[in-house]
N, C-alpha and C positions, 0 to 999 in steps of 0.2 A: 051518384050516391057515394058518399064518404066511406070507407072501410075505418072501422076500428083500428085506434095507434096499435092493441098488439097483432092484430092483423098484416102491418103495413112490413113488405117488404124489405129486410135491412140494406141500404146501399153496400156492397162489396170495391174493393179496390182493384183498378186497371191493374192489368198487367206493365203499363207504361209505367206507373206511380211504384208496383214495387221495384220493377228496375233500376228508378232511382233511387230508390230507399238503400237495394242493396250497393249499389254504387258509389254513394256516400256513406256507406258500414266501410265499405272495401278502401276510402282511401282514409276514414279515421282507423281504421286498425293499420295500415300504410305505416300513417305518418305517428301515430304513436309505437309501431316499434322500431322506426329509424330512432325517433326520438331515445327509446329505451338504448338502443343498442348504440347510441353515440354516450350516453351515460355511463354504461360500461365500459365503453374503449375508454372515454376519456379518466374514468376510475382507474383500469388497468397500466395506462400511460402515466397516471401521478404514482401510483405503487411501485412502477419500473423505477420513476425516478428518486422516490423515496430512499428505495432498496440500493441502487446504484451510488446514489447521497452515502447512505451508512456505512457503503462498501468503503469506499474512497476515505472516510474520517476512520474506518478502521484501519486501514492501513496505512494512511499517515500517524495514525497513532504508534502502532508498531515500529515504523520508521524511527519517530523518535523516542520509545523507549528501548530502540536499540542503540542507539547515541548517546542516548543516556546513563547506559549500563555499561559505555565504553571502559574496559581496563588496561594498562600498560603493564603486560608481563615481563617487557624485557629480552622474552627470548624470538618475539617476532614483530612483526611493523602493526601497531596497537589498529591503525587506521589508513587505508591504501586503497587508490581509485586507478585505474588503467582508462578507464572513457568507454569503457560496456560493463562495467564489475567493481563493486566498491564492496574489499573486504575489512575484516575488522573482529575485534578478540574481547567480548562482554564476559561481564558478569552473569553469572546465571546459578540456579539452585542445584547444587552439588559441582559446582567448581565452574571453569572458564569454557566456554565455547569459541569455537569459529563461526561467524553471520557471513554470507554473502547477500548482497541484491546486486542484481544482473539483467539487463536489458536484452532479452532473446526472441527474436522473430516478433517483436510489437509486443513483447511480453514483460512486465516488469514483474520477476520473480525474485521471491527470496528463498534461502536455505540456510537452515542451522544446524550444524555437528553436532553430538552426544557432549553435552561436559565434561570435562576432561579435571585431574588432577595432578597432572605431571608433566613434564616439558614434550617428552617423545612424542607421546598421543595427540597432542599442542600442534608442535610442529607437523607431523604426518595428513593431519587436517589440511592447516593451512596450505602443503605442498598442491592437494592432493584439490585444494578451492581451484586451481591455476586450470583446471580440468573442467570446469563445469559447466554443465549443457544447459541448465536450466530444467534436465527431466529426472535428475538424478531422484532416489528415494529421500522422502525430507524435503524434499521441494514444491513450492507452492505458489502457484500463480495469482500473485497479489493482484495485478491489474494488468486489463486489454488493452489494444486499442492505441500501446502508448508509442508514438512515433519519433520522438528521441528524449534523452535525460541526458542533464549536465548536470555537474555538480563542483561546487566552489566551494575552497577555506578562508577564513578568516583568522587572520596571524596573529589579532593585537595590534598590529599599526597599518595604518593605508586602506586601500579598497578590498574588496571582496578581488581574488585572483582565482586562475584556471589550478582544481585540485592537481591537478598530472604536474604542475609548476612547481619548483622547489625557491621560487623566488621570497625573500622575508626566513627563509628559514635557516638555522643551523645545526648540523650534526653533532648530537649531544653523543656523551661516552659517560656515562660517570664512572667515577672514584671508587677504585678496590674499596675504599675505605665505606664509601655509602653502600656499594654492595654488602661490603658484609653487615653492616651496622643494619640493613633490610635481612637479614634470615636468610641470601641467594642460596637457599639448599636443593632448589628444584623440586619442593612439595609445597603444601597448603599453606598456608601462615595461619592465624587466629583469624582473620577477616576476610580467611575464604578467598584471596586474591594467589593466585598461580603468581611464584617470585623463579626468578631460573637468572642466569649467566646475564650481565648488563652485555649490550651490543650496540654496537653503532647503528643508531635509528633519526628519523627526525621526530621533534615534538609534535603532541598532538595538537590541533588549530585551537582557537577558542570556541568556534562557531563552525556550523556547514551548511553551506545554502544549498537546494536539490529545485532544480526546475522540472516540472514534467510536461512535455508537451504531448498532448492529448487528440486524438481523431477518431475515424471510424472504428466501430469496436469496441470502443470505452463509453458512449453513451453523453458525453462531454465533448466540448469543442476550446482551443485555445490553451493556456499554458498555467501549470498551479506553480504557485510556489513553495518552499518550505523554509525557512530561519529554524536550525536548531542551536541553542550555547553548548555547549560540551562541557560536562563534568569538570573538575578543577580533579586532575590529579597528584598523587603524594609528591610527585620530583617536579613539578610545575611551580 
């Protein structure tokens, strides 16, 4: 005898059947959050490199709007590289500064002095660059990681030479007479340029090539380059 459909026992599920049920829940939640979590690394890995990106065109940017800002005051060597320290005497808002960048411990840092308007303060800087650690106050670690920097001028004729080389170049002195026909009073002029005592210096290049070779630490591998022209200055 037949039993009535609502009568009829519901089949239930083995225990076998939900084991594999769960067992297949357990490797899609598995495999969807490696999935997730290979999404995020590899998010977090393009943002590293974004950020590192922006870091590096920031500070080539700086680089050369400090080259660009280069001034010949006359009372010290406008632009000067030793092979760890490339100093130098810009323009800046409320008179002339001392810039170093300096390669220390893997570290390419820069440092800029207070503006100055006078010859003394000028000088006492620049003595005072011949000093620097790279941790001084004012100092800013532009970039890690970096494993050597060269840096090359360009004279106007011939190749690209070693900046430390004085080859292509001559020892300029000018004329009592361009001195004073310049204001040399050892204050401000109308255009903001620090003028003081002409002295035996060499000119400045046209150009400065900056190689930076790059390794652990910087996020980058291999070597950047830089081409800056150099301002045309007034005795150029």
């Amino acid at each position: 005898m037949l039993r009535p459909p609502a009568l009829r026992a519901a089949r239930a599920f083995t225990l076998i059947e939900v084991l594999v049920a769960l067992m297949i829940l357990s490797v899609m939640a598995t495999l969807c959050w490696k999935g997730l979590d290979g999404i995020l690394k590899s998010r977090e890995i393009a943002d590293g490199g974004l950020k590192r990106s922006l870091r590096l065109q920031s500070v080539m940017q700086q680089w050369t709007a400090d080259l660009n800002a280069v001034v010949d005051t006359g009372a010290v060597q406008a632009l000067q590289f030793d092979g760890a320290a490339l100093r130098m005497t810009r323009q800046a808002a409320g008179g002339v500064q001392v810039v170093v960048w300096a390669l220390r411990s893997g570290r390419w840092v820069r440092w800029a002095g207070e503006p100055v308007t006078s010859l003394g303060p000028l000088k006492d800087q620049w003595a005072r660059s011949y000093a620097f650690q790279g941790r001084e106050s004012g100092s800013l670690a532009a970039l890690k990681g970096v494993s050597q920097w060269q840096v090359y001028f360009w004279r106007g004729t011939g190749p690209w030479s070693n900046a430390q080389s004085s080859a292509g170049t001559s020892t300029v002195l000018p004329s009592a007479a361009a001195a004073a026909a310049s204001g040399a009073t050892g204050a401000v002029g109308a255009q903001g340029n620090l003028l003081g005592q002409a002295n035996s210096r060499e000119p400045l290049p046209y150009g400065v090539r900056t190689v930076l070779s790059l390794g652990d630490g910087s996020g980058f591998s291999g070597n950047i380059v830089r081409d800056v022209v150099m301002a045309a200055q007034p005795n150029q």
